[in-house]
C-alpha positions as CSV (number, residue, x, y, z in Angstrom):
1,X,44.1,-28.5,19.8
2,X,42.6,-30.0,17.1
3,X,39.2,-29.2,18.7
4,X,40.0,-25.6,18.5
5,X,41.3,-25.8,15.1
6,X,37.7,-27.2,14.2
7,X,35.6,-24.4,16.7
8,X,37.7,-21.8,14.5
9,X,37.2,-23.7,11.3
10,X,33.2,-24.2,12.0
11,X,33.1,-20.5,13.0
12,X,34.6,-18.8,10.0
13,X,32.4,-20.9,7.4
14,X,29.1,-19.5,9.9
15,X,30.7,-16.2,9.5
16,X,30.9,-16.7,5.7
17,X,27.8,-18.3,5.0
18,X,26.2,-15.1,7.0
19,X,28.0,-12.6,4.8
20,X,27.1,-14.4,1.8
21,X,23.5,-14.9,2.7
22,X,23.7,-10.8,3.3
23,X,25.1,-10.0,0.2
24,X,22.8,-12.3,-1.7
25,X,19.7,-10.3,-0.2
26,X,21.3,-6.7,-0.9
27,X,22.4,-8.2,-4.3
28,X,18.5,-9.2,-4.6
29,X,17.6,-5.7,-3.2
30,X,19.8,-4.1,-6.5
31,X,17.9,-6.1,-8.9
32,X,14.6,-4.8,-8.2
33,X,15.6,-1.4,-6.9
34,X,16.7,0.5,-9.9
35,X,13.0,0.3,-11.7
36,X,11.0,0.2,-8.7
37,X,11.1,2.4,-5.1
38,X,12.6,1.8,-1.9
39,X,11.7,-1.7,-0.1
40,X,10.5,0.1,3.2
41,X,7.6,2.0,1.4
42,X,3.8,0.5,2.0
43,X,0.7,1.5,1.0
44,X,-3.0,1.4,2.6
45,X,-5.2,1.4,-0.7
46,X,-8.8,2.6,-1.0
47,X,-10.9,2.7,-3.8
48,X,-13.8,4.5,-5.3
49,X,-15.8,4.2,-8.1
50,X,-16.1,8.0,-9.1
51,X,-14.3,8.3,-12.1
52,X,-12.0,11.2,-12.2
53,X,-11.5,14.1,-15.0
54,X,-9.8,12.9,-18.1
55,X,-7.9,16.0,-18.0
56,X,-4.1,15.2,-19.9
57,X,-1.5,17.5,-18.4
58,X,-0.1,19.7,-21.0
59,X,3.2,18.5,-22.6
60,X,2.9,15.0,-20.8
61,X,1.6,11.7,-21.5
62,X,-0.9,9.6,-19.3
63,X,-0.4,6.2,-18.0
64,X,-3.0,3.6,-16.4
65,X,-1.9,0.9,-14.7
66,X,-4.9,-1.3,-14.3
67,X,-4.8,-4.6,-12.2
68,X,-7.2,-7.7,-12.5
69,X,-7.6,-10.3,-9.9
70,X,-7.8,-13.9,-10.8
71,X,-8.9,-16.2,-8.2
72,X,-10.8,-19.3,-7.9
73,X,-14.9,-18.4,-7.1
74,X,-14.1,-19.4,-3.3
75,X,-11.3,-17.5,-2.7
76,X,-11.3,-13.4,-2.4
77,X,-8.4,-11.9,-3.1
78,X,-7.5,-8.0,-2.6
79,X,-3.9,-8.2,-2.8
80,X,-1.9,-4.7,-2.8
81,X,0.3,-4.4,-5.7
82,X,2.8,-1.2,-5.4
83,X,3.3,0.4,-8.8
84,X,6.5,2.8,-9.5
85,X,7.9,4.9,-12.7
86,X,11.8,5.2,-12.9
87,X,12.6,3.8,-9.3
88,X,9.7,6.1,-7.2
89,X,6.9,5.2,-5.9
90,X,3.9,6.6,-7.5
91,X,1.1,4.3,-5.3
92,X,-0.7,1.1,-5.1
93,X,-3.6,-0.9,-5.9
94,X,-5.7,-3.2,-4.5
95,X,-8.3,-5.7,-6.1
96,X,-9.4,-4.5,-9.5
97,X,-8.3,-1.3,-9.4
98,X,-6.0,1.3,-11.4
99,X,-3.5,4.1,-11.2
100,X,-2.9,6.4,-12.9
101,X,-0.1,9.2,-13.3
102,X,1.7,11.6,-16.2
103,X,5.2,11.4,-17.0
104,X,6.8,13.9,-19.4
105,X,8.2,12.4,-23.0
106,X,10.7,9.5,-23.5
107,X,11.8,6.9,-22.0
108,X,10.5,5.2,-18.6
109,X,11.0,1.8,-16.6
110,X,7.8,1.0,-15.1
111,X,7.6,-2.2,-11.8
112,X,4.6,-3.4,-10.3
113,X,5.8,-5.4,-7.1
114,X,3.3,-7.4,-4.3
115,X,3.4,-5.9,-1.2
116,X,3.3,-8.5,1.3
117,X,4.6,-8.7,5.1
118,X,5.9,-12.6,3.4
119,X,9.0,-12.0,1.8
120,X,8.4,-15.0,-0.4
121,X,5.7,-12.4,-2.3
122,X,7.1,-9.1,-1.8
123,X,9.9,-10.3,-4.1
124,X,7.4,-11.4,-6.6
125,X,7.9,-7.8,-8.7
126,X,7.6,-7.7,-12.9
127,X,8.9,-4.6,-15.0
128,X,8.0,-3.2,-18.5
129,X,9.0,0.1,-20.3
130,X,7.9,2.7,-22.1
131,X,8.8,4.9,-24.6
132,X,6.0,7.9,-23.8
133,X,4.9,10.4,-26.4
134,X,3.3,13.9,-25.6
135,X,-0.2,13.8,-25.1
136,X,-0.8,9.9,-25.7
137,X,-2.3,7.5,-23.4
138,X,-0.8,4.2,-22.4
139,X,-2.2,1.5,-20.7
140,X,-0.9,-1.7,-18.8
141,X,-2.6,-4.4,-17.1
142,X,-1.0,-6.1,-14.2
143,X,-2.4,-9.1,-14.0
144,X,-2.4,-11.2,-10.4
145,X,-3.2,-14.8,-10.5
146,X,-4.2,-16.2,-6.7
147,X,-3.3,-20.0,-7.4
148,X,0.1,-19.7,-8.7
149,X,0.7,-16.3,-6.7
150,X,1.7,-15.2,-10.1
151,X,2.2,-11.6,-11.4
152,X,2.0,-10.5,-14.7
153,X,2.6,-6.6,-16.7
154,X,1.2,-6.7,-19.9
155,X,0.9,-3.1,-22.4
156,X,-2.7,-3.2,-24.0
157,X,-4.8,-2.0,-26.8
158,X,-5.9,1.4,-26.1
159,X,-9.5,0.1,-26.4
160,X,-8.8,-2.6,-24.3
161,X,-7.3,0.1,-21.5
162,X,-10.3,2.1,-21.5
163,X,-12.8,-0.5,-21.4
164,X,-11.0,-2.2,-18.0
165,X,-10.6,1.4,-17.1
166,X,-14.4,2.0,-17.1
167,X,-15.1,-1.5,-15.2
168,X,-12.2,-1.2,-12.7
169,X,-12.6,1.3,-9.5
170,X,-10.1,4.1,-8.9
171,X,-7.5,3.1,-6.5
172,X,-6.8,5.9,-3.5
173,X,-3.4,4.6,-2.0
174,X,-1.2,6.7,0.9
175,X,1.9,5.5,2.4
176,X,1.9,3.6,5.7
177,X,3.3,5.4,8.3
């Protein structure tokens, strides 16, 4: 009897440990879900160095998000960082490379999250908002660090945008499918 009593016992703590290990990943899934896009999208990135029109949609503002690789001289990196505005999606880069996208006036949550097939990086994600105004430019550089597997969003000088902007290639990213 009492081995049954301790089969039952040992069975309902595996069946708790299960549902709290479950509920700690979708509680983990919450957190980073409102700002940026659903888990199950992925990007294939391309780049190009032709530098698009300049052209500001009327009654919108512009954002760039640029991102810069750091990495030791022995070690390339191209990591694919997923970028999303208000909890979509809006594409990905890859190496030193930028987005960029309008969004109309007022306020906005941005996320720039690694995508990686390792779940111990794709949880790596950092967030930043935005307080847009018509017809203004704003730029953001994410900044990936290969030693420390470290990801940074950081709001720059306008000056400081358009400069990486001119020295970055244009990223071309469409979802996986």
């Amino acid at each position: 009897m009492k081995s049954l009593v301790c089969r039952l016992a040992v069975l309902t703590l595996v069946h708790l440990a299960s549902f709290a290990y479950a509920f700690a990943q979708d509680s983990k899934s919450a957190r980073i879900q409102p700002s940026c896009g659903p888990s199950d999208v992925q990007f294939e990135v391309g780049t190009s160095k032709r530098q698009p029109d300049a052209t500001m949609e009327p009654g919108k503002a512009q954002v760039y998000v640029i991102q810069v690789v750091r990495t030791p001289f022995f070690e390339p990196a191209s990591p694919t960082i997923r970028v999303a505005v208000d909890g979509s999606w809006i594409g990905a880069t890859k190496g030193n490379s930028y987005v960029n996208f309008s969004v109309d006036p007022g306020e906005h949550h941005l996320c720039v999250q690694w995508q990686s097939s390792l779940k111990s990086r794709s949880d790596k994600a950092v967030f930043s908002s935005l307080s847009a105004e018509e017809g203004k430019k704003y730029y953001f550089r994410s900044l990936f660090t290969l030693r420390e597997h470290a990801l940074d969003l950081e709001r720059l000088d306008p000056d400081e945008g358009r400069f990486l902007v001119s020295s970055s290639a244009l990223s071309i990213p469409h979802p996986k499918k």
